[in-house]
N, CA, C and O atoms as CSV, one atom per row, in Angstrom:
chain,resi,resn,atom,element,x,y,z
A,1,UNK,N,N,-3.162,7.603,9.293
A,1,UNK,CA,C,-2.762,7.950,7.953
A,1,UNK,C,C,-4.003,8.313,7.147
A,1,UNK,O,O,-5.036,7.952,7.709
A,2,UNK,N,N,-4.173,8.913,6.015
A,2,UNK,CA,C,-4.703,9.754,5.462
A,2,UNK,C,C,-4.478,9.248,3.694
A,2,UNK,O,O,-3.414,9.126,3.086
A,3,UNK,N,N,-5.267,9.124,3.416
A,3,UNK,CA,C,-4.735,8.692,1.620
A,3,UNK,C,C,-5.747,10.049,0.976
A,3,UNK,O,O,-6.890,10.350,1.319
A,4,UNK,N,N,-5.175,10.472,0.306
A,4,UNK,CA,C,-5.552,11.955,-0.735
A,4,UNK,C,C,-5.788,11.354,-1.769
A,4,UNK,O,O,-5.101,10.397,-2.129
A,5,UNK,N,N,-7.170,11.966,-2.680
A,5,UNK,CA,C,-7.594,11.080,-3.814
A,5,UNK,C,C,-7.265,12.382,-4.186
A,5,UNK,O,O,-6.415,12.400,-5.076
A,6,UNK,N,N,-7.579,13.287,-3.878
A,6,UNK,CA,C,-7.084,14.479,-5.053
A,6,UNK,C,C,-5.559,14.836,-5.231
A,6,UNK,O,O,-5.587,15.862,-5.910
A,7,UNK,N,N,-4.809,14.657,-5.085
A,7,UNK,CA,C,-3.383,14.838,-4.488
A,7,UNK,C,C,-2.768,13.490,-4.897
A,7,UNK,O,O,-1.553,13.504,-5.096
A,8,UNK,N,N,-3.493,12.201,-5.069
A,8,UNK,CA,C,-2.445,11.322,-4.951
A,8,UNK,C,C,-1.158,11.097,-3.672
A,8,UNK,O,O,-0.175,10.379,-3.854
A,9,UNK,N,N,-1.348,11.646,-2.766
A,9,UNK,CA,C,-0.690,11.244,-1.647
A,9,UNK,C,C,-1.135,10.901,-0.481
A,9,UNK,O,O,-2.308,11.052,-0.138
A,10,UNK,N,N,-0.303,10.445,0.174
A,10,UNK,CA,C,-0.760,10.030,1.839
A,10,UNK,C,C,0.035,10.640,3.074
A,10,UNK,O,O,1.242,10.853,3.182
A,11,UNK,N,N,-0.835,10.823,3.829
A,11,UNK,CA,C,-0.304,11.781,5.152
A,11,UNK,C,C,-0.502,11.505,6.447
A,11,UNK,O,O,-1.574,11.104,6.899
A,12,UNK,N,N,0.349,11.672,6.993
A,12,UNK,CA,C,0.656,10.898,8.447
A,12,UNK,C,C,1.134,12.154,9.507
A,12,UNK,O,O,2.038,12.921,9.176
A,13,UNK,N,N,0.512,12.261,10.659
A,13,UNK,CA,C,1.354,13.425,11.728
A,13,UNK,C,C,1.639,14.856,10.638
A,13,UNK,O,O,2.752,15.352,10.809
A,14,UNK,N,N,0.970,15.384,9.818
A,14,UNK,CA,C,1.328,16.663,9.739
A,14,UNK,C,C,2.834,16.269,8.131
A,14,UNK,O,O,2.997,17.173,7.311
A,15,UNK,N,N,3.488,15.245,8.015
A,15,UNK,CA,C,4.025,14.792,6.886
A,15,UNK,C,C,3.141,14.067,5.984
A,15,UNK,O,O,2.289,13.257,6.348
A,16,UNK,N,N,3.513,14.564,4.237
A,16,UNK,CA,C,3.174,14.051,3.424
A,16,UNK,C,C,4.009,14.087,2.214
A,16,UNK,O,O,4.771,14.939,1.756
A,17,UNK,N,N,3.422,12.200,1.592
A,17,UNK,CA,C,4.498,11.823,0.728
A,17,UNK,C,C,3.769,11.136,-0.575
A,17,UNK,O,O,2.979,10.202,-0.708
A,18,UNK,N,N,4.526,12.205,-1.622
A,18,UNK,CA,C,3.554,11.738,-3.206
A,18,UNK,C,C,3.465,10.325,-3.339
A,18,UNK,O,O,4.327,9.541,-2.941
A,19,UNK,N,N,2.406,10.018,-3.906
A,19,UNK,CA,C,2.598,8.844,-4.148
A,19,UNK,C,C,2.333,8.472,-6.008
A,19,UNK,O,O,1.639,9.235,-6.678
A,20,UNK,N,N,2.834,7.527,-6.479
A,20,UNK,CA,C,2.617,7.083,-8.162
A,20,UNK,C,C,1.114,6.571,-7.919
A,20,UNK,O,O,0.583,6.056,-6.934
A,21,UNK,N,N,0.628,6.913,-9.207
A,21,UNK,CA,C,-0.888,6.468,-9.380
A,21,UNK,C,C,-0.997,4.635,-8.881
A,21,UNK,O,O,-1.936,4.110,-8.283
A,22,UNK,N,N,0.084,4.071,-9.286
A,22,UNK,CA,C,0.170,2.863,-9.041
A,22,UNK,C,C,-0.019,2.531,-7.389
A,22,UNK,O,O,-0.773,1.848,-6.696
A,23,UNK,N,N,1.005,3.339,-7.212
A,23,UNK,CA,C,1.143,3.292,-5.190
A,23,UNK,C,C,0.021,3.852,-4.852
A,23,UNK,O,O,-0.436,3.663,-3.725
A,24,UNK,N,N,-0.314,4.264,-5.332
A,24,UNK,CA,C,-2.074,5.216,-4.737
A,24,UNK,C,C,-3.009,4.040,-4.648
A,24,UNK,O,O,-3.788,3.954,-3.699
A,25,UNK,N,N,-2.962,3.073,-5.657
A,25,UNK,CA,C,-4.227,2.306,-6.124
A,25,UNK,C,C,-4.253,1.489,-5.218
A,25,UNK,O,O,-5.166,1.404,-4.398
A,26,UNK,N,N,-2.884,0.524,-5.267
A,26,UNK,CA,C,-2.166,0.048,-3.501
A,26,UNK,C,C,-2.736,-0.124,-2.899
A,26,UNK,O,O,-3.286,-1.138,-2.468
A,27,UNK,N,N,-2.759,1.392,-2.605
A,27,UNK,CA,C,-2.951,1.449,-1.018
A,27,UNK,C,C,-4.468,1.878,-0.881
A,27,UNK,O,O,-4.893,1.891,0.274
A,28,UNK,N,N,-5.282,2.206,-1.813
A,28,UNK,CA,C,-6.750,2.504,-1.454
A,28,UNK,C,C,-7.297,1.054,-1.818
A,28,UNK,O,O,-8.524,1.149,-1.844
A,29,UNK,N,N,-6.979,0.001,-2.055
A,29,UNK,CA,C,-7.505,-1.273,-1.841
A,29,UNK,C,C,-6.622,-2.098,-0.807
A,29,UNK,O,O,-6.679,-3.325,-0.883
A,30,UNK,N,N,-5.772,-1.481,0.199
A,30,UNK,CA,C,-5.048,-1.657,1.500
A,30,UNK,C,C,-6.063,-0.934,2.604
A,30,UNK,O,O,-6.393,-1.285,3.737
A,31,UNK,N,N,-6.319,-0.109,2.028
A,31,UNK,CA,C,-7.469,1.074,2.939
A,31,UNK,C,C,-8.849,0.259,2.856
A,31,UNK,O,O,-9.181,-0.358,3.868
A,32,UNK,N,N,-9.506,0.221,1.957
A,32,UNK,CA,C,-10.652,-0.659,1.929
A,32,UNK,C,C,-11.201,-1.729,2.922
A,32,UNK,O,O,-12.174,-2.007,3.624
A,33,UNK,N,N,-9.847,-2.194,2.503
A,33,UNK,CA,C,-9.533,-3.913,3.603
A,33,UNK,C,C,-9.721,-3.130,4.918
A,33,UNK,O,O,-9.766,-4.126,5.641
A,34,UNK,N,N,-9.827,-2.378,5.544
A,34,UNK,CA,C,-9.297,-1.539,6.782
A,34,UNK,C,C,-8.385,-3.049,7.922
A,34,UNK,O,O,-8.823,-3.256,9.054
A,35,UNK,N,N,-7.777,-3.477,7.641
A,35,UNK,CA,C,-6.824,-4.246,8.267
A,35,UNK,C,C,-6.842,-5.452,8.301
A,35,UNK,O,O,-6.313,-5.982,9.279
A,36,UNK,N,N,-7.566,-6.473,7.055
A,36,UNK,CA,C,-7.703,-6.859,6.902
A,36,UNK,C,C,-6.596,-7.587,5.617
A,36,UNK,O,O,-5.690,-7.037,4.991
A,37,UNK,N,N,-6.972,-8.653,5.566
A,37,UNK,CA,C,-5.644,-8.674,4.314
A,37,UNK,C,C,-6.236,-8.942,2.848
A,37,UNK,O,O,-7.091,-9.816,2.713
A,38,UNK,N,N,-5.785,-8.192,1.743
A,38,UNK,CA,C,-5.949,-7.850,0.632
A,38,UNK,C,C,-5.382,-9.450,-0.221
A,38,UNK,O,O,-4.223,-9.694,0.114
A,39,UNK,N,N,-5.852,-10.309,-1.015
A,39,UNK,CA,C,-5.337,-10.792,-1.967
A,39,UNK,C,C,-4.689,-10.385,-3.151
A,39,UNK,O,O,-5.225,-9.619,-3.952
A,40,UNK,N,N,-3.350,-10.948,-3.330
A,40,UNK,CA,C,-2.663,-10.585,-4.413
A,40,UNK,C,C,-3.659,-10.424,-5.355
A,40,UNK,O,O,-3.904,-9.226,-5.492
A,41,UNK,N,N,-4.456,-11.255,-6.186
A,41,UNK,CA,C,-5.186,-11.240,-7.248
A,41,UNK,C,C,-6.310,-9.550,-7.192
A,41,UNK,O,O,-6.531,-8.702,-8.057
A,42,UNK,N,N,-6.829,-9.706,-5.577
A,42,UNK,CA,C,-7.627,-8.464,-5.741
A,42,UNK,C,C,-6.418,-7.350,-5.832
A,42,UNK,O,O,-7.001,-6.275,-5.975
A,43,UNK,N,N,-5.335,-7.175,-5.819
A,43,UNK,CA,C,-4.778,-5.772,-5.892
A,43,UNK,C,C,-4.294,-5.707,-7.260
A,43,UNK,O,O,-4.586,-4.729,-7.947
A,44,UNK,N,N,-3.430,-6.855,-7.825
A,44,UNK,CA,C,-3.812,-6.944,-8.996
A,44,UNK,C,C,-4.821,-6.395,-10.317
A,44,UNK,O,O,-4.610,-5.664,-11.284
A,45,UNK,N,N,-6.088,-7.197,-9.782
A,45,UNK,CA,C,-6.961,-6.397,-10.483
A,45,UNK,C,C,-7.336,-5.002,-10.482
A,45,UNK,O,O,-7.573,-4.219,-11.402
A,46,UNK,N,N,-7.331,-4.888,-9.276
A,46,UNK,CA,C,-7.252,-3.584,-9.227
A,46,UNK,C,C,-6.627,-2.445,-9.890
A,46,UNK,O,O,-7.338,-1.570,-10.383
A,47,UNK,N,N,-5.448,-2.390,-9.938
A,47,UNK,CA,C,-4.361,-1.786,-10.165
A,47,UNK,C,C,-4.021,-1.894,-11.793
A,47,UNK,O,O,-3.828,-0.851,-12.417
A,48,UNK,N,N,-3.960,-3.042,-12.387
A,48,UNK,CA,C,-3.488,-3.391,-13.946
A,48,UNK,C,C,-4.877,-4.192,-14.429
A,48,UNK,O,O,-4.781,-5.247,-15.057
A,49,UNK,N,N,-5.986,-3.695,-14.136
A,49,UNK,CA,C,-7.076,-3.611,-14.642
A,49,UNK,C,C,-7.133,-4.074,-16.673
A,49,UNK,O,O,-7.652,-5.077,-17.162
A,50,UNK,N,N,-6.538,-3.137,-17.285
A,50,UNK,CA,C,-6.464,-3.221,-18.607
A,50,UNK,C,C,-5.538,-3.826,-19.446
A,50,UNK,O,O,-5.526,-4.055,-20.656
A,51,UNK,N,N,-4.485,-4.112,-18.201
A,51,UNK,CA,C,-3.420,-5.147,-18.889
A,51,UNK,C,C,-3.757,-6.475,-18.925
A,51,UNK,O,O,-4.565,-6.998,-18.158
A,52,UNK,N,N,-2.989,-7.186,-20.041
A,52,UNK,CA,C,-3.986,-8.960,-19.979
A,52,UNK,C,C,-2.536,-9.789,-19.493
A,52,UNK,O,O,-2.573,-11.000,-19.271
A,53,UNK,N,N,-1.365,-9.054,-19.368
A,53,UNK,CA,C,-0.521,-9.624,-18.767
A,53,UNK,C,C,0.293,-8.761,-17.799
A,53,UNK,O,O,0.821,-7.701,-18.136
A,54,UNK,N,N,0.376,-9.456,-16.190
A,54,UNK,CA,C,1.494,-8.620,-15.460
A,54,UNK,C,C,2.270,-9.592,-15.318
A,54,UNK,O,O,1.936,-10.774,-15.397
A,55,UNK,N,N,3.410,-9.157,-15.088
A,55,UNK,CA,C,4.714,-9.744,-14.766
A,55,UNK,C,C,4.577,-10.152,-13.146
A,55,UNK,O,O,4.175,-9.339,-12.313
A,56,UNK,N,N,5.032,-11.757,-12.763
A,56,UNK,CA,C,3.909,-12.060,-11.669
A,56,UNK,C,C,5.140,-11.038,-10.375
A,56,UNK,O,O,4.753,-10.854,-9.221
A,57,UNK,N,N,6.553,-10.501,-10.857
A,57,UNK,CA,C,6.745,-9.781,-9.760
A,57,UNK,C,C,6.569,-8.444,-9.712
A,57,UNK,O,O,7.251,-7.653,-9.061
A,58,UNK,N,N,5.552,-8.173,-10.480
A,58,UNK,CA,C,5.140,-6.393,-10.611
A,58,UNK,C,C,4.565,-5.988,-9.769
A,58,UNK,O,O,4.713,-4.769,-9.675
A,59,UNK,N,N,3.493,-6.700,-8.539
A,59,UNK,CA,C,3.305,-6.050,-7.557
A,59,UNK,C,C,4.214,-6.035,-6.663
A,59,UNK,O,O,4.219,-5.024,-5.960
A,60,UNK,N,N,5.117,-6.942,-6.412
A,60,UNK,CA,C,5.769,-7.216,-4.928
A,60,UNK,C,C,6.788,-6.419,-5.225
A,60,UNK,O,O,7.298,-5.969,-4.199
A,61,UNK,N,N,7.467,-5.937,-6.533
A,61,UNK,CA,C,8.157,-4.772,-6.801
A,61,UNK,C,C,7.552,-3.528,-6.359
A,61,UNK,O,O,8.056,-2.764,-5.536
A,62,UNK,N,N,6.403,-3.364,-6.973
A,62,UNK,CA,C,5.482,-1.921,-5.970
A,62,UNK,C,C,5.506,-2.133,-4.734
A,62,UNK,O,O,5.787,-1.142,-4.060
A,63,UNK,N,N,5.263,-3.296,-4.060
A,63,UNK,CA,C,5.553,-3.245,-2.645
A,63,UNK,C,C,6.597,-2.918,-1.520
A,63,UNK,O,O,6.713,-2.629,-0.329
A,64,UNK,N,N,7.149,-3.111,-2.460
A,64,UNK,CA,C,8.549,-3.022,-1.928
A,64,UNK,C,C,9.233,-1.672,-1.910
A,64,UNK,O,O,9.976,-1.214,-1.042
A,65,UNK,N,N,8.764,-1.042,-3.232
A,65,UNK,CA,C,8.905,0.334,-3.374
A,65,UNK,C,C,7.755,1.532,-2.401
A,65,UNK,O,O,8.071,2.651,-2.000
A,66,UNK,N,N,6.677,0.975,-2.265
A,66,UNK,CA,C,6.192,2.134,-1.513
A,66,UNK,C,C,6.798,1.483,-0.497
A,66,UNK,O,O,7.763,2.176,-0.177
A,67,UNK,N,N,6.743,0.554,0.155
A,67,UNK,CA,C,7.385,0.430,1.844
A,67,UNK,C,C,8.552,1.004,1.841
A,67,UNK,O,O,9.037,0.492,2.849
A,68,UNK,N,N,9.229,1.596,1.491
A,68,UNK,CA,C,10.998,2.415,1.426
A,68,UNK,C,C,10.349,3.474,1.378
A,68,UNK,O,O,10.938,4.145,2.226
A,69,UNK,N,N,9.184,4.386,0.804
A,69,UNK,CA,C,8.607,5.278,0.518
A,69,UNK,C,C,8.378,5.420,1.863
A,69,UNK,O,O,9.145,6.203,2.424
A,70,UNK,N,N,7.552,4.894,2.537
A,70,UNK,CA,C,6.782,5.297,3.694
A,70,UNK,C,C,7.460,5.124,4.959
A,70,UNK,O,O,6.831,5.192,6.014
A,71,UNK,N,N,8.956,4.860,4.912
A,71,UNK,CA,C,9.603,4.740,5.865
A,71,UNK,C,C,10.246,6.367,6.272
A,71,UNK,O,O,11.076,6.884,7.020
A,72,UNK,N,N,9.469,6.652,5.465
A,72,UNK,CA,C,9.813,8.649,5.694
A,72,UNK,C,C,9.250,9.383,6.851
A,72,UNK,O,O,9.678,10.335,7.502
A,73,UNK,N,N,7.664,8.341,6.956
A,73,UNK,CA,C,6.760,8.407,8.531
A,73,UNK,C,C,7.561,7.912,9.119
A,73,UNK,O,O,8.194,7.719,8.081
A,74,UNK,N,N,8.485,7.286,10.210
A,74,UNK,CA,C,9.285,7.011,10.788
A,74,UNK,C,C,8.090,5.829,11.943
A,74,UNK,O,O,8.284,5.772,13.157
A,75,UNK,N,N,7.355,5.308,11.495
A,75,UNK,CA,C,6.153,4.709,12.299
A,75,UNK,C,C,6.311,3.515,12.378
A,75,UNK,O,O,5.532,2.910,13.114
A,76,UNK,N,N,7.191,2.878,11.777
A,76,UNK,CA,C,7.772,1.502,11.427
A,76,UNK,C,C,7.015,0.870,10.707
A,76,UNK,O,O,6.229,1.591,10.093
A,77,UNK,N,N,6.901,-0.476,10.477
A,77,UNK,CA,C,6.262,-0.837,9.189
A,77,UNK,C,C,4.621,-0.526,8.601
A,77,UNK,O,O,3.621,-0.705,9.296
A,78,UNK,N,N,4.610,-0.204,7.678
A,78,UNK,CA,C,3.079,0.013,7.284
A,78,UNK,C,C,1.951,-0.929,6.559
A,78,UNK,O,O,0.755,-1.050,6.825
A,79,UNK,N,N,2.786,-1.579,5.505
A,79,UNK,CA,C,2.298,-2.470,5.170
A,79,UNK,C,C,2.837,-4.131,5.754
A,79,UNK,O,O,4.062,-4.257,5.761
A,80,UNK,N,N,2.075,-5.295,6.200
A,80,UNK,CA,C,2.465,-6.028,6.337
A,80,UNK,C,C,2.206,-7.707,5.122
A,80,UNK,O,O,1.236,-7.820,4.373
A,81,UNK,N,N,3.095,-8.549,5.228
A,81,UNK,CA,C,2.277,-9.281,4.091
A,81,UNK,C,C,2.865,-10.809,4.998
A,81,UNK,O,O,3.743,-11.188,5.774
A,82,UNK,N,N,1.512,-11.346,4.143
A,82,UNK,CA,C,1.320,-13.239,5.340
A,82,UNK,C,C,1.292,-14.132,4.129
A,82,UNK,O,O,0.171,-14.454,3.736
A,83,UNK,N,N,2.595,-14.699,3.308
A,83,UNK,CA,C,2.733,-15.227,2.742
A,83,UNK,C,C,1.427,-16.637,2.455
A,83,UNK,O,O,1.038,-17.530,3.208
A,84,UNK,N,N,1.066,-16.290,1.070
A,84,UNK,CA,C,0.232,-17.179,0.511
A,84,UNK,C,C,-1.408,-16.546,0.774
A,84,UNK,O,O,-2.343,-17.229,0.356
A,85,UNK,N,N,-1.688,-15.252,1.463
A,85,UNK,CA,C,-2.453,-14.616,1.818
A,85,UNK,C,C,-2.716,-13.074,1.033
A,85,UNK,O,O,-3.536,-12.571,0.265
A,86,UNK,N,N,-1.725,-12.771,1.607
A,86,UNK,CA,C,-1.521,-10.938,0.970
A,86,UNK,C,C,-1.215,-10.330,1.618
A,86,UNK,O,O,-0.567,-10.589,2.632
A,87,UNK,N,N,-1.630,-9.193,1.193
A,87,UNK,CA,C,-0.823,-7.651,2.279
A,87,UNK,C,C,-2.048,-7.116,3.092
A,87,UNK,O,O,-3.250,-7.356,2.975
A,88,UNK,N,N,-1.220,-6.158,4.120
A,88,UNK,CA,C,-2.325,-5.869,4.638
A,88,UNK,C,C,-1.582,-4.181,5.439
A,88,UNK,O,O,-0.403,-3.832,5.509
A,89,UNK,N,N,-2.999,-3.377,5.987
A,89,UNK,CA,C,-1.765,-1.992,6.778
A,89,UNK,C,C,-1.495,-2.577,7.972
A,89,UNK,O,O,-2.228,-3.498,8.334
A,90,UNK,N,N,-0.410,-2.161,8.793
A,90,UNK,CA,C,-0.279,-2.217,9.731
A,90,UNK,C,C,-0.571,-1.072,10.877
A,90,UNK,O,O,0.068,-0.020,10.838
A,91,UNK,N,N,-1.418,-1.274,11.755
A,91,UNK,CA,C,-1.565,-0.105,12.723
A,91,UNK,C,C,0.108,-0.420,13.431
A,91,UNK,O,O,0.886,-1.368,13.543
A,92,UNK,N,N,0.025,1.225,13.840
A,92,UNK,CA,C,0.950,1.189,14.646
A,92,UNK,C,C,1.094,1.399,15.916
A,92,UNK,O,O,0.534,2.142,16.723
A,93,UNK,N,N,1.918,0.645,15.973
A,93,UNK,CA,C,2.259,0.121,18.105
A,93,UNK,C,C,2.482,0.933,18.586
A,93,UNK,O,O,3.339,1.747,18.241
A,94,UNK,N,N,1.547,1.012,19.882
A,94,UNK,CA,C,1.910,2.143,21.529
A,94,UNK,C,C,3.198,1.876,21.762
A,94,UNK,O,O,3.535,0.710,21.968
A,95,UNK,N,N,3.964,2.727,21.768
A,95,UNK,CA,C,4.995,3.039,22.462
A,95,UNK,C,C,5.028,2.616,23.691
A,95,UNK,O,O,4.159,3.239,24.302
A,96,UNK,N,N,5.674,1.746,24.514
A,96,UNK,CA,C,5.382,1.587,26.158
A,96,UNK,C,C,6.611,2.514,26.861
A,96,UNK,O,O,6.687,2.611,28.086
């Protein structure tokens, strides 16, 4: 996968799918981590930087929304999350 800073989208196999500045931010501190897992608080900050209050289900609502998004790659899950940890990408599995 492919994340576009100019474009705001991400691209997979030759498909690509817009993403909200929000879902962008996401996922380039999902990218960072390179598979590693991201803390709620760091994506958080990240993302609602200038707000002094988020609503504590405003990310896992974005989460939830780009993962329906990216089920358009047909690659199966992309993001994964390890409760009490965070999210993280998921590579995807060889086919046997």
């Amino acid at each position: 996968m492919t994340l576009n800073t100019q474009s705001l989208s991400i691209e997979y196999q030759e498909e690509m799918i817009d993403l909200t500045a929000t879902e962008y931010q996401i996922l380039a501190v999902l990218f960072k981590k390179s598979g590693d897992y991201a803390r709620r608080d760091e994506i958080l900050d990240d993302c609602w930087q200038e707000n002094q209050f988020i609503d504590d289900n405003t990310l896992a609502v974005n989460i939830s929304r780009l993962r329906k998004k990216l089920t358009a790659f047909n690659r199966g899950p992309v993001i994964g999350t390890k409760k009490m940890v965070g999210y993280r990408l998921l590579r995807k599995e060889a086919k046997k």
